[in-house]
PALUMDREN-997176 format. One record per residue (C-alpha): residue number from 0; residue in three letters; x, y, z. Coordinates in Angstrom, 2 decimals. Last residue first. Layout:
! PALUMDREN-997176
<pt i="NUM" aa="ALA" u="X" v="Y" w="Z"/>
...
! end
This chain:
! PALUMDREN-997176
<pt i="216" aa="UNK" u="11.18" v="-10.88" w="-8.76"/>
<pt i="215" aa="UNK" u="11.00" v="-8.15" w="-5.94"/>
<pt i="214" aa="UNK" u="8.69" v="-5.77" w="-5.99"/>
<pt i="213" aa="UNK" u="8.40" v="-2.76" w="-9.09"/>
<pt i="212" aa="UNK" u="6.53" v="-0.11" w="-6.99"/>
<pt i="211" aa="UNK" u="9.22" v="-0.08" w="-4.14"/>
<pt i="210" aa="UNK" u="12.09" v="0.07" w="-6.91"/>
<pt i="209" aa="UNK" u="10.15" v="2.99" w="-8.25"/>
<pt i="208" aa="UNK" u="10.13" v="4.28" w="-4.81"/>
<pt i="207" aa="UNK" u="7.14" v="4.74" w="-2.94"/>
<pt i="206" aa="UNK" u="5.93" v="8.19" w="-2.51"/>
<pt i="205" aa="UNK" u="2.14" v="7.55" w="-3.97"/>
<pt i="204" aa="UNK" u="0.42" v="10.76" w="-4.45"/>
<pt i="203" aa="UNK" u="-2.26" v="11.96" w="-2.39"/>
<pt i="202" aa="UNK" u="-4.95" v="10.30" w="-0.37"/>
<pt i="201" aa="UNK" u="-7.51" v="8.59" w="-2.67"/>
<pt i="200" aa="UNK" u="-10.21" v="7.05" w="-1.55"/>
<pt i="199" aa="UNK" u="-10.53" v="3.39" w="-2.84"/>
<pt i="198" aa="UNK" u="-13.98" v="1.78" w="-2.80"/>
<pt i="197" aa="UNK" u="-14.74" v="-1.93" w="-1.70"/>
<pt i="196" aa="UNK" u="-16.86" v="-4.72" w="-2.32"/>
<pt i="195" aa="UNK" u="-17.72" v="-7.48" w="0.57"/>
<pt i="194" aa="UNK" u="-20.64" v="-9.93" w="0.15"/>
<pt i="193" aa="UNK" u="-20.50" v="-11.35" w="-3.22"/>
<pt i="192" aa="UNK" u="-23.42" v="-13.93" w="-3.53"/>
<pt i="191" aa="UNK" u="-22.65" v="-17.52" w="-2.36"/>
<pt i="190" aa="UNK" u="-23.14" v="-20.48" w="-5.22"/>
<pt i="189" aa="UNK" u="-19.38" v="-21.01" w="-4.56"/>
<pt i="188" aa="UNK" u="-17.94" v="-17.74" w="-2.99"/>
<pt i="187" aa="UNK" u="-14.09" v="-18.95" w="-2.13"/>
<pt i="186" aa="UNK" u="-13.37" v="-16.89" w="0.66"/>
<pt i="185" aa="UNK" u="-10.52" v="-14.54" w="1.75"/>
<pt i="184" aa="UNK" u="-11.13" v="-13.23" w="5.54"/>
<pt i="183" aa="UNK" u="-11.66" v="-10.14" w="7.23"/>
<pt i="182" aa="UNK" u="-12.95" v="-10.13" w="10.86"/>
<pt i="181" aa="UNK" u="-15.23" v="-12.39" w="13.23"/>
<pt i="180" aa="UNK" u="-17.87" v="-10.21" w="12.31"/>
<pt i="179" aa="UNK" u="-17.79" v="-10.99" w="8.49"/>
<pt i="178" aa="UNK" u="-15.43" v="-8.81" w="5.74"/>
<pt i="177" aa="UNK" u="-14.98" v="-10.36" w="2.37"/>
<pt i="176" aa="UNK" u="-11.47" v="-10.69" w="0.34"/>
<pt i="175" aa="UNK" u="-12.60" v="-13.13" w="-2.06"/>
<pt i="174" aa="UNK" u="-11.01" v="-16.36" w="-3.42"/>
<pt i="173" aa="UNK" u="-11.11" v="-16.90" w="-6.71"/>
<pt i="172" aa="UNK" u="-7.27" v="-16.80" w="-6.90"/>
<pt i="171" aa="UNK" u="-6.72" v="-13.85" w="-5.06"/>
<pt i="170" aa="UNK" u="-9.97" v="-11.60" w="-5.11"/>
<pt i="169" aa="UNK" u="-10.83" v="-7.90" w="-4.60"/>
<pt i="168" aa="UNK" u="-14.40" v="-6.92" w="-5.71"/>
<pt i="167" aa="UNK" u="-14.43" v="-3.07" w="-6.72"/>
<pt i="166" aa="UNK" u="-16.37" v="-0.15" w="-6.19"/>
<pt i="165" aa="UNK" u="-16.24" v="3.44" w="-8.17"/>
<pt i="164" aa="UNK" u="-16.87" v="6.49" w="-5.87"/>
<pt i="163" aa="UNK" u="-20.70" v="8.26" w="-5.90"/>
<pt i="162" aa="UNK" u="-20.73" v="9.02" w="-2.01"/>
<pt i="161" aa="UNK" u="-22.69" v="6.44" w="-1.31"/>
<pt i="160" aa="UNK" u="-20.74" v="4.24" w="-3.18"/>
<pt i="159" aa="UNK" u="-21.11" v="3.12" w="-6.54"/>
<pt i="158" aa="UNK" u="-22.87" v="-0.09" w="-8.44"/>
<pt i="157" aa="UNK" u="-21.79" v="-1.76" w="-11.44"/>
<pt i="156" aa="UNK" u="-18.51" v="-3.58" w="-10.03"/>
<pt i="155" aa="UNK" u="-14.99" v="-3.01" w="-11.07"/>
<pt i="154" aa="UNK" u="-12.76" v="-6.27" w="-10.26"/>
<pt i="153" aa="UNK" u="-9.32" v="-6.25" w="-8.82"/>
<pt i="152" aa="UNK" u="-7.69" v="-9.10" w="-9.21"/>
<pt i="151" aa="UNK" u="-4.98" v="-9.38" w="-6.22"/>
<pt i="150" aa="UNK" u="-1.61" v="-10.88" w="-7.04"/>
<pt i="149" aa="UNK" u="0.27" v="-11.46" w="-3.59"/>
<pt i="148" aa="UNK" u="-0.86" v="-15.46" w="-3.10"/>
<pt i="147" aa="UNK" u="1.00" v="-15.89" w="-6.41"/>
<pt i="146" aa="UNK" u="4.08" v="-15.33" w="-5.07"/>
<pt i="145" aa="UNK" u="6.60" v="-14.02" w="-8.19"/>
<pt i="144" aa="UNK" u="6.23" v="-10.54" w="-7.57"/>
<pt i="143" aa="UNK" u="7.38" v="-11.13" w="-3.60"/>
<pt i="142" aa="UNK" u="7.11" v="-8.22" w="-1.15"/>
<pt i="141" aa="UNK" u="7.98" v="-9.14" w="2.51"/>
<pt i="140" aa="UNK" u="4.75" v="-9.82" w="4.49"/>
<pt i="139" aa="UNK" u="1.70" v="-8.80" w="5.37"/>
<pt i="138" aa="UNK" u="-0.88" v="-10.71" w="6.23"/>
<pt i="137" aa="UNK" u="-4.19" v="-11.84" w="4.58"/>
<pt i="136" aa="UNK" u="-6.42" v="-14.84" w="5.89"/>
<pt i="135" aa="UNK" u="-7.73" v="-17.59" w="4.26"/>
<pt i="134" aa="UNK" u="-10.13" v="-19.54" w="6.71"/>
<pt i="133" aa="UNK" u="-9.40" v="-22.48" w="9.57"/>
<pt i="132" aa="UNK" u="-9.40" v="-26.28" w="7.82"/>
<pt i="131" aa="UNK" u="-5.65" v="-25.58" w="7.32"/>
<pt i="130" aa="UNK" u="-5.13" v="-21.47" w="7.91"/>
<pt i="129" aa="UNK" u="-3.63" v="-20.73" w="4.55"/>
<pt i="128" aa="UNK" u="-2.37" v="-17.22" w="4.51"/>
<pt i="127" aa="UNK" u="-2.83" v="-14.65" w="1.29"/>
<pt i="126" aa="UNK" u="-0.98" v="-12.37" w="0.75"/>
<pt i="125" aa="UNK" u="-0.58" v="-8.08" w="1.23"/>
<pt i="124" aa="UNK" u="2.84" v="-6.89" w="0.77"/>
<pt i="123" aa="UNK" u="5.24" v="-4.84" w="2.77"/>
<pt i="122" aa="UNK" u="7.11" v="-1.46" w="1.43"/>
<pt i="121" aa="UNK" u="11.05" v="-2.07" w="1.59"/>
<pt i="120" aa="UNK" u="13.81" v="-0.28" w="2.63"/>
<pt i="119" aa="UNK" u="14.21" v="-3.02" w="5.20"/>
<pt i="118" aa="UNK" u="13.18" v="-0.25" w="8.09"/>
<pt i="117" aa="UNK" u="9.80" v="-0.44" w="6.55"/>
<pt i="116" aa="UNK" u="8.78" v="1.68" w="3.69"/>
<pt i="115" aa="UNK" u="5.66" v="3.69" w="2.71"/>
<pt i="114" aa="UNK" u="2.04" v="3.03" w="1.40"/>
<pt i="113" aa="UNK" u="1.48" v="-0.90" w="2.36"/>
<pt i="112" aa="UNK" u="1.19" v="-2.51" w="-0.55"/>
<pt i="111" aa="UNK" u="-1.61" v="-4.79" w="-2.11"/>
<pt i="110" aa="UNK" u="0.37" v="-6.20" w="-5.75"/>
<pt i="109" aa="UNK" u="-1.88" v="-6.00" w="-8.46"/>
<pt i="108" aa="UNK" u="-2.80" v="-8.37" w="-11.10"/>
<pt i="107" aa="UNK" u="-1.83" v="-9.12" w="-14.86"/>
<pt i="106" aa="UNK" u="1.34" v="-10.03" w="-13.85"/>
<pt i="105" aa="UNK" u="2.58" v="-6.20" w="-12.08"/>
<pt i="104" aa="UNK" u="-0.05" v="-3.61" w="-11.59"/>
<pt i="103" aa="UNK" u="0.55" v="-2.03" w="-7.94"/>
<pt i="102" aa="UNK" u="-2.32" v="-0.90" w="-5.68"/>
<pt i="101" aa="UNK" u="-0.68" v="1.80" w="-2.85"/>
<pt i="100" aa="UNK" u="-2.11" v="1.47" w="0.54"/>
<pt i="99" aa="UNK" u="-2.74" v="3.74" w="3.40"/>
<pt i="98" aa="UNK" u="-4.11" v="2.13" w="7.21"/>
<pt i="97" aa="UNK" u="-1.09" v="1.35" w="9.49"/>
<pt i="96" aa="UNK" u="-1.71" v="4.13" w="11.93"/>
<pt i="95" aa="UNK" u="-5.70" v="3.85" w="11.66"/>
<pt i="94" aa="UNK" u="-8.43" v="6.27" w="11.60"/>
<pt i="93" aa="UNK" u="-11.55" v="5.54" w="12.41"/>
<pt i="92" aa="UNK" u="-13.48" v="1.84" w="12.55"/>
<pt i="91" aa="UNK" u="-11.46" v="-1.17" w="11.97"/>
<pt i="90" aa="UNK" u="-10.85" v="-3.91" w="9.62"/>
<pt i="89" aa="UNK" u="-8.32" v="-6.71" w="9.18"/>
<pt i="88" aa="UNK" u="-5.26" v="-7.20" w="7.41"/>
<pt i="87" aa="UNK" u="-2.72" v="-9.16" w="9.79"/>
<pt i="86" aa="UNK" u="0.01" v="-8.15" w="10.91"/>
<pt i="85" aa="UNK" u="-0.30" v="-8.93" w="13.81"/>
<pt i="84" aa="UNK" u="-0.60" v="-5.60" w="15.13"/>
<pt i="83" aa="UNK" u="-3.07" v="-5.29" w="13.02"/>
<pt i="82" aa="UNK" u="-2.78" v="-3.86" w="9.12"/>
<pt i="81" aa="UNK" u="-5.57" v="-1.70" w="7.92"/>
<pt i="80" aa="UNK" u="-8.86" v="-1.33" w="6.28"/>
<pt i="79" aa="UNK" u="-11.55" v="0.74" w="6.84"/>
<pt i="78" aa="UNK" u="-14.91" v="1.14" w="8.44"/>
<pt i="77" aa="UNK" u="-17.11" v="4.43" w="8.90"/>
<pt i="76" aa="UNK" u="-20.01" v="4.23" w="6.45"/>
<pt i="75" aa="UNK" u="-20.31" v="0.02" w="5.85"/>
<pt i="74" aa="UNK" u="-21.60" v="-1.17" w="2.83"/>
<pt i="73" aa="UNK" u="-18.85" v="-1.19" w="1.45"/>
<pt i="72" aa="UNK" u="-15.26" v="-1.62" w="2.91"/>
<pt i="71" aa="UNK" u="-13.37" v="1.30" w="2.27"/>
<pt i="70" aa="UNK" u="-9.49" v="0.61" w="1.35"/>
<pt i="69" aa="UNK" u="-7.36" v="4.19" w="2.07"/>
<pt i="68" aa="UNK" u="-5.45" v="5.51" w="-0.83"/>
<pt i="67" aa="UNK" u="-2.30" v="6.18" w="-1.64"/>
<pt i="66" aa="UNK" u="-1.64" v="6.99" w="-5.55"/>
<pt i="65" aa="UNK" u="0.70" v="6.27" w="-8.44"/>
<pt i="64" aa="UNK" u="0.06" v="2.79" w="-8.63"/>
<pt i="63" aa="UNK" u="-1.68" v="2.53" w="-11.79"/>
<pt i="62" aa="UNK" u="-4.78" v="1.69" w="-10.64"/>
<pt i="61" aa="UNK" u="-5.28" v="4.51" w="-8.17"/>
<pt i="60" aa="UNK" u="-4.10" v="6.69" w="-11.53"/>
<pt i="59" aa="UNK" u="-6.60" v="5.69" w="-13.48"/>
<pt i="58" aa="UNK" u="-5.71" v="7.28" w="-17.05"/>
<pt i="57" aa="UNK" u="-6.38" v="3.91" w="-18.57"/>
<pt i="56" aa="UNK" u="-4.93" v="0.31" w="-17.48"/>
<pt i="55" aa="UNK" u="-2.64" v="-0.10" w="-14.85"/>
<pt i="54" aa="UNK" u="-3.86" v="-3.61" w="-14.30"/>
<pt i="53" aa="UNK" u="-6.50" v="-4.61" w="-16.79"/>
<pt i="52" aa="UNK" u="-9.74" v="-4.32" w="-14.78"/>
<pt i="51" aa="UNK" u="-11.89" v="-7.60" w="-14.59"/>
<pt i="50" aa="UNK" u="-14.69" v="-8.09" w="-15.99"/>
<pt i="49" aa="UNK" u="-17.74" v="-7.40" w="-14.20"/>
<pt i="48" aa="UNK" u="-19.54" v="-8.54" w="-10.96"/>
<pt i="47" aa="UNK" u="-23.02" v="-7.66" w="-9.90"/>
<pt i="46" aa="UNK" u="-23.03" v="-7.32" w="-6.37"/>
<pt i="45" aa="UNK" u="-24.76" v="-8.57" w="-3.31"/>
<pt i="44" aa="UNK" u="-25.16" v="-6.26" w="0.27"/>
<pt i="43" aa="UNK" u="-23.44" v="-6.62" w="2.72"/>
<pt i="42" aa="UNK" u="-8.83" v="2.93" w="17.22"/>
<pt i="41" aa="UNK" u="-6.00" v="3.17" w="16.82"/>
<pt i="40" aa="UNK" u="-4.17" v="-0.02" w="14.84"/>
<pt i="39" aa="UNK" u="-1.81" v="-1.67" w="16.26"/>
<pt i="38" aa="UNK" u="1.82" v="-1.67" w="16.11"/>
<pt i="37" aa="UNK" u="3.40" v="-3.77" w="13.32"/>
<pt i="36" aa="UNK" u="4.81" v="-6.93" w="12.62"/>
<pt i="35" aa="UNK" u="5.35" v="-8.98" w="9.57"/>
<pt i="34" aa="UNK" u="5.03" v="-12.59" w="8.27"/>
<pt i="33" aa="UNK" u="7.50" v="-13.85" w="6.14"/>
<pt i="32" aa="UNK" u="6.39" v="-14.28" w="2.43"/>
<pt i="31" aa="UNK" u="9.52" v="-12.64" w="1.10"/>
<pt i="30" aa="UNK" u="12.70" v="-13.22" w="3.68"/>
<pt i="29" aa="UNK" u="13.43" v="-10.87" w="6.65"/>
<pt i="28" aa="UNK" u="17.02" v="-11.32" w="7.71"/>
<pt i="27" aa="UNK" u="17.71" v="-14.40" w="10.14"/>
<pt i="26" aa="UNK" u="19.55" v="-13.50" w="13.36"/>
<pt i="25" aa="UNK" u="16.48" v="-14.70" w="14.88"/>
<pt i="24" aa="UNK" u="16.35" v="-12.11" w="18.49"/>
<pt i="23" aa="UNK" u="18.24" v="-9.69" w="16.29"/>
<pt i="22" aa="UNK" u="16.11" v="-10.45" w="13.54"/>
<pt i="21" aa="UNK" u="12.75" v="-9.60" w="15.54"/>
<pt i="20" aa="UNK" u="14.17" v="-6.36" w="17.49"/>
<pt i="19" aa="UNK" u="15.12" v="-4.97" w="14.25"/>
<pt i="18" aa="UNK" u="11.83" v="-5.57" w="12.68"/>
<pt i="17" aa="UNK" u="9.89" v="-4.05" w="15.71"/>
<pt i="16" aa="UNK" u="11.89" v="-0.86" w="16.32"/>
<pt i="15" aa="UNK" u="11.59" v="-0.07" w="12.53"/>
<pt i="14" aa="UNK" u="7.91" v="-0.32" w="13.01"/>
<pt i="13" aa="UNK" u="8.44" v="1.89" w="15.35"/>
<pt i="12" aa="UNK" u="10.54" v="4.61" w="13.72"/>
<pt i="11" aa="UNK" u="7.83" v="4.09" w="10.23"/>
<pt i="10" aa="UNK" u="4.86" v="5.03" w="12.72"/>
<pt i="9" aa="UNK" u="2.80" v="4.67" w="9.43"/>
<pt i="8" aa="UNK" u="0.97" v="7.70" w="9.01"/>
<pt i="7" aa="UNK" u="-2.61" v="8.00" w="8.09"/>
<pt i="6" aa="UNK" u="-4.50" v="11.23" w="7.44"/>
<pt i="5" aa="UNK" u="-7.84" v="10.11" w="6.82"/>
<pt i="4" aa="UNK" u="-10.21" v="11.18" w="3.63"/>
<pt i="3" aa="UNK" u="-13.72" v="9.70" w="4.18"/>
<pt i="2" aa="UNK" u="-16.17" v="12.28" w="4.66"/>
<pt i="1" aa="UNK" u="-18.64" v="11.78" w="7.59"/>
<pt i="0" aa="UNK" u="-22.11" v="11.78" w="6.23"/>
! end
């Protein structure tokens, strides 16, 4: 089996491209919650939840925000996540430009961040995106500590991956970040089971700042 570590740089001079050309054509700066652009991308089985984790509890340094990692959807062998050109978070097959994340505790959740700076300065959060009568989505957008649709519970599950790595249900709200053909979505599971669980591989040490790590509040 293919072993999931990716090198995954962030094309930080064109994303910087993109932001600039978007507030010079608004002459608005970028605001928390605002949606954010990037270049694109290149190119279920039920589980038993737990409590869950205390954020940046233990010696876990994924947890704790000290480390990059690359988001594995499981079951699938060669999927991860990443940001769209949209900006939306979504899930492709490879390696992606716009695919590292750090996991920040901060209000008894975790902040989803993308693993290095834009041209703000600033890493971009995950949140959630209500759709009306369409499904939760997640974009990224500028970070905001006090937006509740940017704290993520992150819940350890009993079973591993295949290749013996902790998984973990990630919900905002008790909605569920669960992967279906037409792409990732948040869902509320009702009397569903879990589809969608996830394992973190770990890709170095975090270089955000520490005023990266903190978000804005």
């Amino acid at each position: 089996m293919r072993t999931h570590r990716f090198t995954v740089l962030l094309g930080v001079v064109a994303a910087a491209g993109l932001v600039s050309t978007q507030q010079a054509c608004s002459g608005v700066a970028r605001k928390a919650g605002e949606p954010v652009a990037f270049n694109p991308p290149s190119a279920s089985a039920s589980a038993s939840l737990l409590p869950p984790l205390p954020a940046g509890s233990g010696s876990d340094a994924i947890l704790a925000g000290k480390r990059q990692i690359v988001i594995k959807p499981v079951p699938s062998t060669e999927s991860i996540v990443a940001v769209d050109a949209h900006g939306r978070l979504t899930v492709t097959d490879g390696e992606a430009e716009h695919g590292l994340f750090v996991l920040t505790p901060v209000n008894e959740g975790f902040l989803i961040k993308t693993a290095k700076a834009d041209s703000s300065g600033e890493p971009s959060c995950m949140g959630v995106k209500s759709n009306g009568s369409a499904s939760l989505t997640v974009e990224a957008a500028a970070c905001d500590a006090g937006r509740a649709g940017q704290i993520f519970s992150i819940t350890k599950q009993k079973a591993q991956d295949s290749e013996g790595r902790p998984t973990y249900a990630i919900s905002n709200q008790g909605a569920f970040l669960q992967v279906f053909p037409k792409g990732l979505i948040a869902e509320e599971l009702g009397d569903s089971a879990l589809k969608t669980t996830y394992a973190f591989v770990d890709n170095g040490p975090s270089t955000l700042t520490e005023t990266g790590l903190l978000g804005r509040r």
